[in-house]
C-alpha positions as CSV (number, residue, x, y, z in Angstrom):
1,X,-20.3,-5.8,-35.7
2,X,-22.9,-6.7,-38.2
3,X,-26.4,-5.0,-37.8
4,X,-29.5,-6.9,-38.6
5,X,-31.8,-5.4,-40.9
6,X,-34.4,-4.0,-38.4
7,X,-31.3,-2.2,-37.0
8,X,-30.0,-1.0,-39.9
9,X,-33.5,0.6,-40.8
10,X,-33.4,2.3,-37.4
11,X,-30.4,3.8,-37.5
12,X,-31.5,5.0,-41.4
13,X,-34.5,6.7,-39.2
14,X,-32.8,8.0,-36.5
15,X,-30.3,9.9,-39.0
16,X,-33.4,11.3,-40.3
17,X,-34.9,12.2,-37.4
18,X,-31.4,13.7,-36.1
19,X,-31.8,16.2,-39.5
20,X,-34.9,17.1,-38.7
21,X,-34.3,18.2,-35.7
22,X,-30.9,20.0,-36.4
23,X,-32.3,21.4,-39.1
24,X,-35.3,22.8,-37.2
25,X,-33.6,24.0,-34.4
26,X,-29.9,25.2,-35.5
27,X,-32.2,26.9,-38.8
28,X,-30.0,24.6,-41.2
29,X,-31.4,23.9,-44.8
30,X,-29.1,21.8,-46.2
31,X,-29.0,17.9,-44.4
32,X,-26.5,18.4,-41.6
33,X,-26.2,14.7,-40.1
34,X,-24.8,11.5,-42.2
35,X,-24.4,8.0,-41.7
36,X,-21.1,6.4,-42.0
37,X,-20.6,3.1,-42.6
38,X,-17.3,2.5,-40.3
39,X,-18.9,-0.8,-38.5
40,X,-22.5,0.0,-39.4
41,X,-23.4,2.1,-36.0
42,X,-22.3,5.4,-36.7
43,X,-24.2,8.9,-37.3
44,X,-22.3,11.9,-37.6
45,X,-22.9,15.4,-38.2
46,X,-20.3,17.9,-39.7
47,X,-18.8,20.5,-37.7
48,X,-21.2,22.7,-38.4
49,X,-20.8,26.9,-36.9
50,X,-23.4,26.0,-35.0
51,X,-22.8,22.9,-33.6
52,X,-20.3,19.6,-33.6
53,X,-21.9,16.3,-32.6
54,X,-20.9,12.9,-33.2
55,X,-22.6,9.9,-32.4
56,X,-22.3,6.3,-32.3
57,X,-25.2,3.5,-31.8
58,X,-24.3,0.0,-30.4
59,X,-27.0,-2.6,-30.4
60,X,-24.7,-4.8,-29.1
61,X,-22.5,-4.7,-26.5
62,X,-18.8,-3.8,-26.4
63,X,-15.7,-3.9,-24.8
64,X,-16.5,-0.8,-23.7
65,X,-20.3,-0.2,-23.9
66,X,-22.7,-2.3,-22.8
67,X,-26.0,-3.4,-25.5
68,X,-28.2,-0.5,-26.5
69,X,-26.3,2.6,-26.1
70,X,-26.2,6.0,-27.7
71,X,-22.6,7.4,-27.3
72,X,-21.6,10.7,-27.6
73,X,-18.9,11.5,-28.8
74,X,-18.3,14.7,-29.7
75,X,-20.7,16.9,-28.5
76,X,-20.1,21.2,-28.6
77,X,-22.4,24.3,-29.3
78,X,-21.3,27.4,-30.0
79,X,-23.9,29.1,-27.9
80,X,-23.2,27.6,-24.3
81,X,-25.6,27.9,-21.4
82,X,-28.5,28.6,-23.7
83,X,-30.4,24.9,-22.7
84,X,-29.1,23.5,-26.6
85,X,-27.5,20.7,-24.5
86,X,-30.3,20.0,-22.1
87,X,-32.7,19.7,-25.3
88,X,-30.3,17.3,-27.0
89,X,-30.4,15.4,-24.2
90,X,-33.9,15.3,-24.3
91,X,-34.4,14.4,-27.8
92,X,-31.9,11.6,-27.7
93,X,-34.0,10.4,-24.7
94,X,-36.8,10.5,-27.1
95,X,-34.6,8.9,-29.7
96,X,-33.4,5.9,-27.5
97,X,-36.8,5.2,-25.7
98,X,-39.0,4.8,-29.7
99,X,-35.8,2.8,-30.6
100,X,-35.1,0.5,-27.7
101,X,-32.0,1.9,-26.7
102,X,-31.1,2.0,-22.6
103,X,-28.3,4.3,-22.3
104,X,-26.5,7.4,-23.2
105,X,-23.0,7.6,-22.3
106,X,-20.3,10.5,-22.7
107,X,-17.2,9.6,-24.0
108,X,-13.6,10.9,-23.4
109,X,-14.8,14.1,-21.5
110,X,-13.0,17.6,-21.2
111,X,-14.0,19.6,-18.3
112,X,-17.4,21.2,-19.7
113,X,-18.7,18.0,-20.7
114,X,-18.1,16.2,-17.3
115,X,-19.8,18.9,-15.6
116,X,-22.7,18.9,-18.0
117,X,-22.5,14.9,-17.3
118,X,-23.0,15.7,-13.4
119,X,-25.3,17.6,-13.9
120,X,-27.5,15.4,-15.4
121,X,-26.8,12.6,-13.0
122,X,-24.5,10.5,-15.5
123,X,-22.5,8.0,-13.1
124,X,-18.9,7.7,-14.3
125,X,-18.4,4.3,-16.3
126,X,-16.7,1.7,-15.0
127,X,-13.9,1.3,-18.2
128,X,-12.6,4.8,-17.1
129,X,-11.5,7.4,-19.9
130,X,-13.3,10.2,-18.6
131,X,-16.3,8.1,-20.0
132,X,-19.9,8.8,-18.4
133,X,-22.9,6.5,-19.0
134,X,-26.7,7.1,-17.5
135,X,-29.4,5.0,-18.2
136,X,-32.6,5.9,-19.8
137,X,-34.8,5.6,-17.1
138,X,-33.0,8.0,-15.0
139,X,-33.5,10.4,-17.5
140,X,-37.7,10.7,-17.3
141,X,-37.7,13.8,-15.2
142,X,-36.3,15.9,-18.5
143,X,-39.4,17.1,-20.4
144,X,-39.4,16.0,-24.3
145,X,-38.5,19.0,-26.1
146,X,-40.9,20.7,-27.9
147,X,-40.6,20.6,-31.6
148,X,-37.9,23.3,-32.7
């Protein structure tokens, strides 16, 4: 799945902007997020003490996504119940509405991660998996974050 150039320079920014605020709030100096080249739509961050994300951006739709979706796939803190997901969640709101994405989804959920998926009113996606998918606009009523 090829990405045009305007896409390719937003997921360049969106990399950067995932550093930033990783950095800012986890206290990281060195560059924790990277972008891999497997397809073109990938971001992924290091398993970090901190923190373990993985993300993948599809401009297009997929067998299993549809256009304009942020997908999580991996997503842990070491810290639970301390509102680090909630304000990820809100930043990748923030993230997906400045670059025209629609959805967030959850993919291949354990039992904390469904629940955290309920919780934010994500709607169980019709391909199955344990996969959860919500879309933008149902997120408004979480506040941006502030800035770390």
């Amino acid at each position: 799945m090829e990405l045009n150039e305007s896409e390719d320079r937003n997921i360049n920014a969106i990399c950067i902007e995932l550093n930033e605020y990783l950095m800012g709030r986890f206290r990281y100096k060195v560059l924790p997020a990277y972008r891999t080249f497997s397809g073109g739509t990938n971001i992924m961050t290091r398993r970090r003490i901190k923190f373990d994300i993985y993300l993948r951006f599809y401009y297009s739709q997929t067998p299993r996504w549809p256009a304009n979706t942020i997908v999580i796939a991996r997503l842990g803190f070491q810290k639970t119940r301390k509102g680090n997901g909630t304000h990820f969640i809100s930043f990748l709101k923030g993230i997906a509405l400045k670059y025209d994405f629609e959805y967030i989804s959850l993919e291949c959920t354990n039992e904390n991660s469904s629940a955290f998926a309920k919780h934010f009113n994500f709607k169980e996606s019709k391909y199955g998996n344990e996969d959860y998918i919500i879309a933008i606009l149902s997120l408004i009523h979480i506040s941006e974050p502030t800035r770390h």
